[in-house]
N, C-alpha and C positions, 0 to 999 in steps of 0.2 A: 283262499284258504289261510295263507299266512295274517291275512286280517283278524279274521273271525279266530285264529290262536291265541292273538295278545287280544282282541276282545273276551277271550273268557280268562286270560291271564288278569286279567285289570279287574274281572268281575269277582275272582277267586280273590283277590287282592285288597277290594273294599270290603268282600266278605268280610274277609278275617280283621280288617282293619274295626268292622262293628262290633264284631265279635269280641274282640281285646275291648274297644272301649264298654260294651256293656258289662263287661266281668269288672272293669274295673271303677265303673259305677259303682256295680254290687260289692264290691267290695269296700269304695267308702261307704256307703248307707250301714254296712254290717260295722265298720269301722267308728263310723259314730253315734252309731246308737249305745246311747247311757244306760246304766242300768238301773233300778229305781235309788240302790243308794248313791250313785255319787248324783243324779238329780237332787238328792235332797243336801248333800254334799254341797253341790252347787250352789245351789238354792239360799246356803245361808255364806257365801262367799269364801268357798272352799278356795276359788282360781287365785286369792290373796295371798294362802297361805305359806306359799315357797318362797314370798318375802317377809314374813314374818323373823325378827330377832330377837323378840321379849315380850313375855307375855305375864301381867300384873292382874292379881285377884285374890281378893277374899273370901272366903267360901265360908258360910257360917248358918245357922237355923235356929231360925224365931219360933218361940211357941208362948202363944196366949202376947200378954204384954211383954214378957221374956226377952231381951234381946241377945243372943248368941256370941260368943268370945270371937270366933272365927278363927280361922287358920289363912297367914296371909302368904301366897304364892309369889316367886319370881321364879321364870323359869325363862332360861336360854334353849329354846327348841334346837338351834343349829349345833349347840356343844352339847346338849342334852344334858345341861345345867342344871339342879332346882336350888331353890334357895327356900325354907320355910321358919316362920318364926310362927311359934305357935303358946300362947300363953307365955311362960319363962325361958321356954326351951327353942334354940336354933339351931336350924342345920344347911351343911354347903354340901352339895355330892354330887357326881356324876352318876347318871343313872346306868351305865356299862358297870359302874363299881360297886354297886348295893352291897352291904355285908350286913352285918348282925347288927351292927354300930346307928344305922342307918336303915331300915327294913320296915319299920313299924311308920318313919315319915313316909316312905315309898308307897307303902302303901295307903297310908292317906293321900298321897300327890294322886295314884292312881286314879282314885275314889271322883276325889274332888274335880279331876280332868274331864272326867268320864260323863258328870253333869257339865259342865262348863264345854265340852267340844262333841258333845254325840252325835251329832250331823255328820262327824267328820270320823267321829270313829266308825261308821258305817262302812267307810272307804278303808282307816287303817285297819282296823283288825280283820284281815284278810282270811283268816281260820274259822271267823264264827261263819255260823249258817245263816240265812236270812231269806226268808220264804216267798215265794211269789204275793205279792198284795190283793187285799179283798176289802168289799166294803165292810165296813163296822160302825156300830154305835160307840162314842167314846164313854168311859164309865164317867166321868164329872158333869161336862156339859151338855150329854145326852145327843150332839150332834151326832149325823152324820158323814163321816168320812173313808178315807183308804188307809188300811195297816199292816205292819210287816210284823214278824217278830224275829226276834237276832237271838240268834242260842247261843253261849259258848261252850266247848266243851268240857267233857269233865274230868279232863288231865291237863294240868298249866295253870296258872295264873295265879290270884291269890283268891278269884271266888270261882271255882270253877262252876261248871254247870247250872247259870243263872242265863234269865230269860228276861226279855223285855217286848213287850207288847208296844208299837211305836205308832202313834196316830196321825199321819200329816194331813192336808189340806191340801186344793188341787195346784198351789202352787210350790207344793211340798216345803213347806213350813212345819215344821212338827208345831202340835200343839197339846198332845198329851199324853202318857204311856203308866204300860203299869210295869214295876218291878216283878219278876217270881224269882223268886231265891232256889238256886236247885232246878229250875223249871218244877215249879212244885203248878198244881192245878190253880189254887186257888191266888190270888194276888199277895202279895208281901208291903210292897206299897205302891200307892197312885197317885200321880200329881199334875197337873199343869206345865204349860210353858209359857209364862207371861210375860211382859213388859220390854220387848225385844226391843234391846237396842245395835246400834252400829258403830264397831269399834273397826275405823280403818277400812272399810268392806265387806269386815267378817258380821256374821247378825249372831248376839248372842241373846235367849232367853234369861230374862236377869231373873225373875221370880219363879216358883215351883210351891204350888199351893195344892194343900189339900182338902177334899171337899166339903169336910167343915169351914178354913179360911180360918182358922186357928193357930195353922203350923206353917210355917213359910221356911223352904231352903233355898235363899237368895245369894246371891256375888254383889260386892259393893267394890269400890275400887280398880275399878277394868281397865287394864291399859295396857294396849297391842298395837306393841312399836313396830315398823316395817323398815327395811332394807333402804330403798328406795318409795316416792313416791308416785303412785297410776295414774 
């Protein structure tokens, strides 16, 4: 009798001992599964970015022969630095400090980040919505792909209630979206993601062309210093 007690003491014992390990299975699998934006986060070398110190670029848009003045960035991510020299005009600020003084670069820095890192604002803007993914035809190059679209709302920011239609690739690549200003129905603007280069890890789309191939809003200049070396 006394046997057959701690035999089911020991059976009750691995019970639970499977029991705890399969919950805690299940709980990494829940634990790392991604969600489609930081995949696409990922995808263009997000796990870089928390050594990121400096981030150099030009943001400018070409139309016909036209080439564009540009607005040239330096921005200290860690101190939330920007530096912009734009035409005649310079500015140094901390972005906790925007005032009147300083409001109208800000909002360009926004603009031009917003092209320059949208893979990764999928992840930072934590407040927009962003839809379960479905397949779609892209509006340029007529492929077939998966797309999201990211709302924001329509209190805060400096655009509020604007929509973007996001086309990635199955290895979540963006490669094309459209703008809706407002979330209005119809498109505002549609562009490409092209000529993706690799600064440090991070992959940025340097070209944004539209479907004529007449207008280009490009970054020349890219240079994304890191902390340490990976």
């Amino acid at each position: 009798m006394k046997s057959l007690y701690l035999g089911l003491i020991c059976l009750l014992f691995m019970s639970s001992c499977k029991s705890d390990k399969e919950k805690t299975t299940e709980n990494l699998k829940v634990k790392q599964e991604l969600t489609v934006a930081e995949k696409i986060a990922n995808a263009h070398g997000f796990e870089h970015w928390k050594n990121v110190s400096e981030v150099k670029f030009t943001f400018q848009v070409d139309k016909d022969s036209i080439k564009g003045i540009g607005r040239k960035w330096t921005w200290f991510p860690k101190q939330n630095r920007v530096l912009l020299t734009d035409n005649d005009q310079n500015y140094d600020y901390y972005r906790h400090e925007v005032d009147s003084t300083n409001m109208v670069a800000d909002k360009a820095f926004i603009n031009d980040k917003f092209w320059l890192l949208i893979p990764f604002q999928l992840v930072w803007d934590s407040s927009a919505k962003i839809t379960e993914p479905k397949t779609a035809t892209t509006p340029i190059s007529k492929d077939v792909l998966q797309m999201i679209t990211l709302t924001y709302s329509n209190e805060g920011g400096y655009t509020p209630g604007d929509a973007y239609d996001i086309f990635y690739d199955n290895d979540f690549i963006i490669k094309e979206w459209i703008f809706r200003r407002g979330n209005s129905a119809e498109p505002s603007l549609t562009t490409t993601f092209e000529n993706i280069k690799d600064f440090n890890g991070i992959k940025i789309a340097i070209d944004h062309k539209q479907e004529s191939g007449h207008w280009n809003l490009n970054f020349t200049d890219v240079n994304i210093v890191l902390d340490t070396k990976e």
